[in-house]
N, C-alpha and C positions, 0 to 999 in steps of 0.2 A: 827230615823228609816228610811230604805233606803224609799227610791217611786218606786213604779211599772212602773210609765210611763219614768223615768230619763235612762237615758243610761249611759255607763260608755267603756271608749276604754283601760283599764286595770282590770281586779279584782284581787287583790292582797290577798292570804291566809293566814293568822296570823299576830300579830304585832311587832314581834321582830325586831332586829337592820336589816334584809336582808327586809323583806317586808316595814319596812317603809321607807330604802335606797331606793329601788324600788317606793315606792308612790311621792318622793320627786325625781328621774331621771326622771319619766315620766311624773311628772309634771313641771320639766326642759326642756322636750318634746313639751310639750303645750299638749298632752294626759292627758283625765279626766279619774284618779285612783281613785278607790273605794277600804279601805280596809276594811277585813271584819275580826274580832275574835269570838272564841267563848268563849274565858274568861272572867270574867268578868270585867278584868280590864287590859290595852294595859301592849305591853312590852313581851311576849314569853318568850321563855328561856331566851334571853337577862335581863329580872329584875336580874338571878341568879348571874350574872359578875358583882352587884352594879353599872351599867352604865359603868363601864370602857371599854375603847379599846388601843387596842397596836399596833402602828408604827411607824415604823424604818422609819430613815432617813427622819423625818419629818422638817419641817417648824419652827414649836413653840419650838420644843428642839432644833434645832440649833439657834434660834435668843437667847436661852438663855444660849449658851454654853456648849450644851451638844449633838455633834456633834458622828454620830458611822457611820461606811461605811458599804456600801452593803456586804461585807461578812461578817462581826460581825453579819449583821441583821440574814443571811441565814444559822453562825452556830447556833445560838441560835435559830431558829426555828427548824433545823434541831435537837438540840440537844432537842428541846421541844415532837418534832416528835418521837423521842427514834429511830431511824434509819428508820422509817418506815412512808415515804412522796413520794408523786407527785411530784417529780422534777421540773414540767411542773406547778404544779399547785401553786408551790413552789415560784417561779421566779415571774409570774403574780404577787402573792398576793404582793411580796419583791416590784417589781417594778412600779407598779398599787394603791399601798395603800397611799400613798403622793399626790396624786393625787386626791383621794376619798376625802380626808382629807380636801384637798383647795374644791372642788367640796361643800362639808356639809356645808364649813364656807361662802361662797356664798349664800348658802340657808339660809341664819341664824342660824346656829347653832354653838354655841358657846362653846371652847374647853379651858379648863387649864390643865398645869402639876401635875399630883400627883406624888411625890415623893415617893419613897421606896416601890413602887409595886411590881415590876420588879425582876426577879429573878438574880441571880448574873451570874458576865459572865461565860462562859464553854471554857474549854481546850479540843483540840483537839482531845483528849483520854474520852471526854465526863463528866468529875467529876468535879462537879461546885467548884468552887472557885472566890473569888474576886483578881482580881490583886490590887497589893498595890496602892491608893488611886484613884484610876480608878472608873470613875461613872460606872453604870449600862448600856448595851450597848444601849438602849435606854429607854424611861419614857412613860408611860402610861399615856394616853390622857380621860377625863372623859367630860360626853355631859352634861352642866347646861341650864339652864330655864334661861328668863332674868333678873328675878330675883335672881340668884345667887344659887337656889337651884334646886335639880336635878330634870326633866322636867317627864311626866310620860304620857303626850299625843303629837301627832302630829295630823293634821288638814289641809288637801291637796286641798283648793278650786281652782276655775276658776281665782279667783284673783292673787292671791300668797300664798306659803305655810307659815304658819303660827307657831312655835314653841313654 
């Protein structure tokens, strides 16, 4: 239970993947986050996605040879989008998310590939198809515990954050 007389120099609203990114930047900050849910157990809409996240042009798929470039990454969100995205908000995520990615595994949090997540690449004209023996444009990244199984709290103290 929180304490009345403790301060906190963030309060952070629910605990899906965006509020606890948030608990875990601003306590990269050196800012004391408090998050707060009202379910009864963490995780927001994020439980619904089984833990996964998807980024292009990351780090852990190219060390394992499964390399896709910036515009594979932006037709296939683009083609995800069905014609209708932020361009603006587009780019950011394309070129910002590789970067989030290193930022989590700093914090500890520890990422593998799933295989065969991913939806198949898109042509130009929008109609999914795979090219002949072409991986997936990119792999889908899932967040485990240190124990090897998927994690289902985070825990942001003065010391370090904890996973």
């Amino acid at each position: 239970m929180l304490s009345a007389s403790r301060s906190y120099d963030l309060v952070i609203l629910g605990s899906g993947i965006a509020g606890l990114a948030a608990a875990l930047a601003a306590h990269a900050l050196g800012l004391q986050p408090v998050v707060l849910e009202k379910a009864a157990t963490l995780g927001g809409g994020t439980v619904h996605s089984y833990g996964l996240i998807w980024v292009g042009q990351n780090h852990l798929a190219q060390a394992a040879g499964h390399g896709d470039t910036r515009d594979d990454v932006l037709a296939y969100l683009r083609f995800l989008g069905g014609g209708n995205v932020d361009e603006g908000r587009l780019t950011t995520f394309v070129d910002r998310s590789p970067e989030a990615l290193r930022f989590f595994e700093r914090c500890g949090v520890r990422f593998r590939i799933a295989r065969g997540v991913t939806l198949p690449h898109h042509s130009p004209s929008n109609r999914p198809q795979w090219p002949a023996g072409a991986p997936p444009p990119s792999l889908t990244l899932r967040r485990l515990s240190a124990s090897g199984t998927a994690a289902s709290a985070i825990s942001v103290s003065t010391q370090k954050a904890s996973i």
